[in-house]
C-alpha positions as CSV (number, residue, x, y, z in Angstrom):
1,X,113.1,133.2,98.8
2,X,111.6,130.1,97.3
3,X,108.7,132.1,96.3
4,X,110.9,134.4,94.4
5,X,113.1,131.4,92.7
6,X,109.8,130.1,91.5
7,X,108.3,133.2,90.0
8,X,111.7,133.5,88.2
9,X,112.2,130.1,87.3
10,X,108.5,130.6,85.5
11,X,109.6,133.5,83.8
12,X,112.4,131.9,82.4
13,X,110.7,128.9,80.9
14,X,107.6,131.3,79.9
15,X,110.8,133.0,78.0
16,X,111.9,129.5,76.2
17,X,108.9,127.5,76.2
18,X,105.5,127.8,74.7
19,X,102.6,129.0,77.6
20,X,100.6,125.9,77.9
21,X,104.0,123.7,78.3
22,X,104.7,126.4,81.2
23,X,101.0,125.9,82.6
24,X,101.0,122.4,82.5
25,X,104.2,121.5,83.8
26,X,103.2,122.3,87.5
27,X,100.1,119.4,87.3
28,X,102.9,117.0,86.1
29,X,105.1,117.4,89.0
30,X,102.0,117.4,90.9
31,X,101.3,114.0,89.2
32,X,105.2,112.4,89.8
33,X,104.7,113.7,93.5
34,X,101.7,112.2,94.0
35,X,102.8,108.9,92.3
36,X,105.9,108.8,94.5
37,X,104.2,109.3,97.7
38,X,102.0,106.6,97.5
39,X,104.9,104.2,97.9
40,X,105.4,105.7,100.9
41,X,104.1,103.9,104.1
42,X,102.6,105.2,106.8
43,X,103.8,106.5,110.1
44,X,104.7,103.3,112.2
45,X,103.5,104.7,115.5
46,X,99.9,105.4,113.7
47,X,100.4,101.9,112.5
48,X,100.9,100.2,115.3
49,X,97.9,101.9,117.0
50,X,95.6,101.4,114.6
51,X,96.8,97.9,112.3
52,X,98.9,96.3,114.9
53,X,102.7,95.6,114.8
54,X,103.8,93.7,112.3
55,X,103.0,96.4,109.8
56,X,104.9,99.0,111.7
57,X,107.4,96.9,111.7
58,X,107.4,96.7,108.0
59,X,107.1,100.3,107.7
60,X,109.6,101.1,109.8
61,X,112.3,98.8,108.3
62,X,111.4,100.4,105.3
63,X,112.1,104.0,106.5
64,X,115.5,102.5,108.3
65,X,116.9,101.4,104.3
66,X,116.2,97.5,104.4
67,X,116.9,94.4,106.7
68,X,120.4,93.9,107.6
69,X,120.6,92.3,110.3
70,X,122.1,95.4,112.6
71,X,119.7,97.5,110.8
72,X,116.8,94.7,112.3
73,X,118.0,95.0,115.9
74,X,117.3,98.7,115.5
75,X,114.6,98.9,114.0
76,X,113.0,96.0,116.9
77,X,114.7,98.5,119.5
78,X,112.9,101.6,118.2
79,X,109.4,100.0,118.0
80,X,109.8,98.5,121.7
81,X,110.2,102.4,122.7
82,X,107.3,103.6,119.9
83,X,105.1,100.6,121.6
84,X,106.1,101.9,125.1
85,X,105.4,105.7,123.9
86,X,102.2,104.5,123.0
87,X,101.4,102.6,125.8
88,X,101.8,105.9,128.1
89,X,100.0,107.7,126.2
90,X,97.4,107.3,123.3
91,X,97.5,109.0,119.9
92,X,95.8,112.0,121.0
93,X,96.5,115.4,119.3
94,X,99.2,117.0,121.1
95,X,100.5,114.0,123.5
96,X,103.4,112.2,121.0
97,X,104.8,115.7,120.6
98,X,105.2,115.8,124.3
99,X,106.6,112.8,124.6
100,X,109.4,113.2,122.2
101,X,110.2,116.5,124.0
102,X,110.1,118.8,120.9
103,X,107.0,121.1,121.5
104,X,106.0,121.7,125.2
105,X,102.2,122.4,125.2
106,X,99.3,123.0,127.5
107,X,96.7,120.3,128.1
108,X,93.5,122.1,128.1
109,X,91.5,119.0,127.2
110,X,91.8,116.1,125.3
């Protein structure tokens, strides 16, 4: 469906607009994605195995909207259980995802 909304949303502006705008507007968004994804930090359970807590505590206070003080409580309370998650079991490829429940997969090795 998305495919097909694309394909017609480029017809449309190929209809209105002069080609090259059309051919160069997809490495702009490209661009403004790109730009806005590097302000995003990284996973806080990858941070915390591999820079420590503090900045997965950072990032995750981030992703949680800020530091109120309830919203600090939380956020402490949900890296205690991502420390404890990772304490169990070490970011391997499919352990986290067994941990959280949400895919149930075979160990066939590490």
């Amino acid at each position: 469906m998305r495919v097909s909304l694309g394909i017609l949303l480029v017809y449309v502006l190929g209809a209105v607009l002069y080609w090259r705008w059309v051919a160069g507007l997809p490495a702009l968004l490209a661009l403004l994605f790109a730009l806005c994804l590097a302000a995003v930090p990284e996973s806080p359970i990858w941070l915390a195995g591999h820079r420590g807590v503090e900045p997965a505590r950072r990032a995750l206070t981030w992703l949680r909207g800020g530091s109120a003080s309830a919203a600090a409580d939380a956020v402490a309370a949900e890296l205690e259980e991502l420390l404890e998650m990772q304490a169990v079991c070490p970011i391997r490829k499919h352990c986290c995802w067994d941990l959280l429940g949400l895919l149930s997969l075979s160990r066939s090795g590490p």
